[in-house]
N, C-alpha and C positions, 0 to 999 in steps of 0.2 A: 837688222841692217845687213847688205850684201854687197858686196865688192865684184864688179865686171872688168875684162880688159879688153880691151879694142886696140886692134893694128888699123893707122892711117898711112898713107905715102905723104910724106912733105918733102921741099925741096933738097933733106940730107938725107934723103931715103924713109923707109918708114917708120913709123914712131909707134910705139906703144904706151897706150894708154888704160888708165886704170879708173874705174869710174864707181863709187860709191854707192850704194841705193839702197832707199829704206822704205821697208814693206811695212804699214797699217795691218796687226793685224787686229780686228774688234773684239773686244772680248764677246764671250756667248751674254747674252740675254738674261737675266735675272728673270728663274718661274713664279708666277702672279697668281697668289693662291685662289683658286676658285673660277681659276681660267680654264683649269680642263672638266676637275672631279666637284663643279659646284653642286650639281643637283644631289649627289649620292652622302657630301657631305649637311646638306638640310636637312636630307629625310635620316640619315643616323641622328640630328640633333634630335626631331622632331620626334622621332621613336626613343630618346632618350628622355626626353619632359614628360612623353607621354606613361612612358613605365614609374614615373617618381610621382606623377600625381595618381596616378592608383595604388602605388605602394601606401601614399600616405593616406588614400581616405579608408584603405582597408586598414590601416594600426589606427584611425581615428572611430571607427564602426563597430569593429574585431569587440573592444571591451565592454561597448552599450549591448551588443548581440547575446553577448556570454553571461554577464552580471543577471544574478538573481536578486528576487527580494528579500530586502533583512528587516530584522527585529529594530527599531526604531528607539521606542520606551517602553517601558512594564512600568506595574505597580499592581504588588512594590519592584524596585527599583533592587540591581545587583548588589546585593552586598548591606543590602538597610536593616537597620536593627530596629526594630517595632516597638515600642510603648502598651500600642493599642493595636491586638490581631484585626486581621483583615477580615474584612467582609466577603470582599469581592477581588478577584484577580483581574490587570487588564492588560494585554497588549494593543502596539500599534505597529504595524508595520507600514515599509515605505511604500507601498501598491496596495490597492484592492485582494482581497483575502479570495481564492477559488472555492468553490464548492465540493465538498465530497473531501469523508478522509479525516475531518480535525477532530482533533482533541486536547484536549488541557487536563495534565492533574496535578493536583498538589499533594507531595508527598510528605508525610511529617517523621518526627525523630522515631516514630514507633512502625514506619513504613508502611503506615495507611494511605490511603488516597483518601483528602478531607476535599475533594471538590463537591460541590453538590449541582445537581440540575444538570442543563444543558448550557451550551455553547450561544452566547449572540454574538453577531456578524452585523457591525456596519462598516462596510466600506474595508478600509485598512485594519478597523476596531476589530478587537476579540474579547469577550468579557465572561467570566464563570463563576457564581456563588460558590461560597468556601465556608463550611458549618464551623459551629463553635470550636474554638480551638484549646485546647484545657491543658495542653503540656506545653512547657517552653523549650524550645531548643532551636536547630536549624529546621528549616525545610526549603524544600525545593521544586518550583513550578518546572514541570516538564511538556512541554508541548510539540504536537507536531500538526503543520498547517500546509495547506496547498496555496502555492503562490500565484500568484497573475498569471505566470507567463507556463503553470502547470508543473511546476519542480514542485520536491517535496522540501519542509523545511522545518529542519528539527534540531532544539539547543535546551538547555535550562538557565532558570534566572534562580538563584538560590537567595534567603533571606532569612531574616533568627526573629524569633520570637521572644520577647524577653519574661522573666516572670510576673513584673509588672504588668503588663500586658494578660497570661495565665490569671492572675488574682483577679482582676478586673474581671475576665472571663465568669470564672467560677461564683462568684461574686453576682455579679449580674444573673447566672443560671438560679440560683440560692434565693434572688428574690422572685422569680418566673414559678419557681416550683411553691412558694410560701401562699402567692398568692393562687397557685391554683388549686392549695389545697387548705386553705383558708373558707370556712364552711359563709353559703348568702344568709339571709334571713329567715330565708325559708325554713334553710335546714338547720336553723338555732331554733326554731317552733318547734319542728322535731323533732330532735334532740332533746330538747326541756320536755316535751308529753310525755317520750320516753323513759327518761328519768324519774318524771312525777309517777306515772304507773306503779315501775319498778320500786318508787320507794313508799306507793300507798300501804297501810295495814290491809291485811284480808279481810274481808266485808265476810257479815254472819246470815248476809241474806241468802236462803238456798236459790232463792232463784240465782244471783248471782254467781253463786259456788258451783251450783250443778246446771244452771237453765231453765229456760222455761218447762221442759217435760220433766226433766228432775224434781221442779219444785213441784209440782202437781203430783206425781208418786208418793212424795216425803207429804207432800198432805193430805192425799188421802188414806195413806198409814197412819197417819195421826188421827183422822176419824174416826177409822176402825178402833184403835185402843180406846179412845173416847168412848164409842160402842159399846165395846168389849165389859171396860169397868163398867158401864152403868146396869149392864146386865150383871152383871155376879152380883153386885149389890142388891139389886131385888132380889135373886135368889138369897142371899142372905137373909133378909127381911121377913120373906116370907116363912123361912124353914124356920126363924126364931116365934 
């Protein structure tokens, strides 16, 4: 508000007056967001969703990319304590097993490798014959295999053997060898002639003793003496 004074003339001369007045002033204008900077503030949003959905399908991808194949089950199994030795080793892992590179062995408390044969491969399967097992102790399957995705992959599954198990073992060997040396029919025919020979008396026949060309010598030396006496005896005879 503003105060003015104005001189008039009236009839006692001039007058001074004073006159009040009041100025409106408007306030400014309240800024209306997205009335100047709308488009710059969409495309920052728009590049900001955009950066968060690729952040996350790269942390949701990043771990399927990286992850290799594992050891699934064995058997035997970590840590099993046996009764009855194994035959046969198996794993299974979570993919299809690669070509080129495996092996499996089994090593025992004497730190032999008891695997026997080769390697089968179906699929995720891995399987390897394991010979008689005749000590009890620990052992430990050692393997290294080619994965799916061409890593290499290598652990042990270790497992005990109990002596239970050893007796069985040796046990079972003990009748495998009985019978294979357990004589057939055959050779108890054999066996008995043999014996009968050995335990006949010596026969007094020359042919027997010496053969047929032996016994033919030996008789006909015996002719000859036959011979022989009959002549001196005539000679006797006649000289008396």
């Amino acid at each position: 508000m503003t105060e003015e004074s104005l001189t008039a003339n009236g009839p006692k001369g001039p007058t001074t007056m004073t006159i009040a007045s009041i100025t409106n002033t408007a306030p400014a204008s309240p800024a209306v967001p997205g009335a100047g900077g709308g488009r710059g503030t969409r495309r920052a949003a728009a590049l900001t969703g955009a950066l968060a959905a690729a952040t996350a399908l790269g942390l949701a991808t990043a771990p399927a990319a990286s992850a290799h194949d594992v050891l699934l089950s064995s058997t035997p199994e970590e840590g099993d304590t046996l009764d009855t030795a194994p035959e046969t080793v198996e794993l299974t892992f979570s993919a299809d097993i690669g070509d080129g590179g495996n092996a499996i062995a089994v090593n025992g408390p004497d730190g032999d490798d008891h695997a026997t044969g080769g390697i089968t491969i179906d699929g995720p399967d891995a399987e390897i014959g394991v010979e008689p097992l005749t000590e009890a102790g620990d052992y430990t399957i050692a393997y290294r295999m080619v994965s799916s995705d061409g890593h290499v992959i290598e652990d042990t599954v270790e497992f005990t053997v109990s002596d239970e198990a050893v007796a069985d073992e040796q046990e079972a060997a003990s009748e495998e060898g009985g019978e294979e040396s357990s004589p057939t029919p055959e050779d108890d025919g054999a066996t008995d002639e043999a014996q009968t020979q050995e335990d006949a008396p010596p026969s007094s026949d020359p042919v027997s003793l010496f053969g047929p060309v032996g016994g033919a010598i030996i008789g006909i030396a015996l002719l000859a003496l036959v011979v022989i006496a009959i002549i001196r005896l005539r000679r006797r005879g006649g000289g008396d």
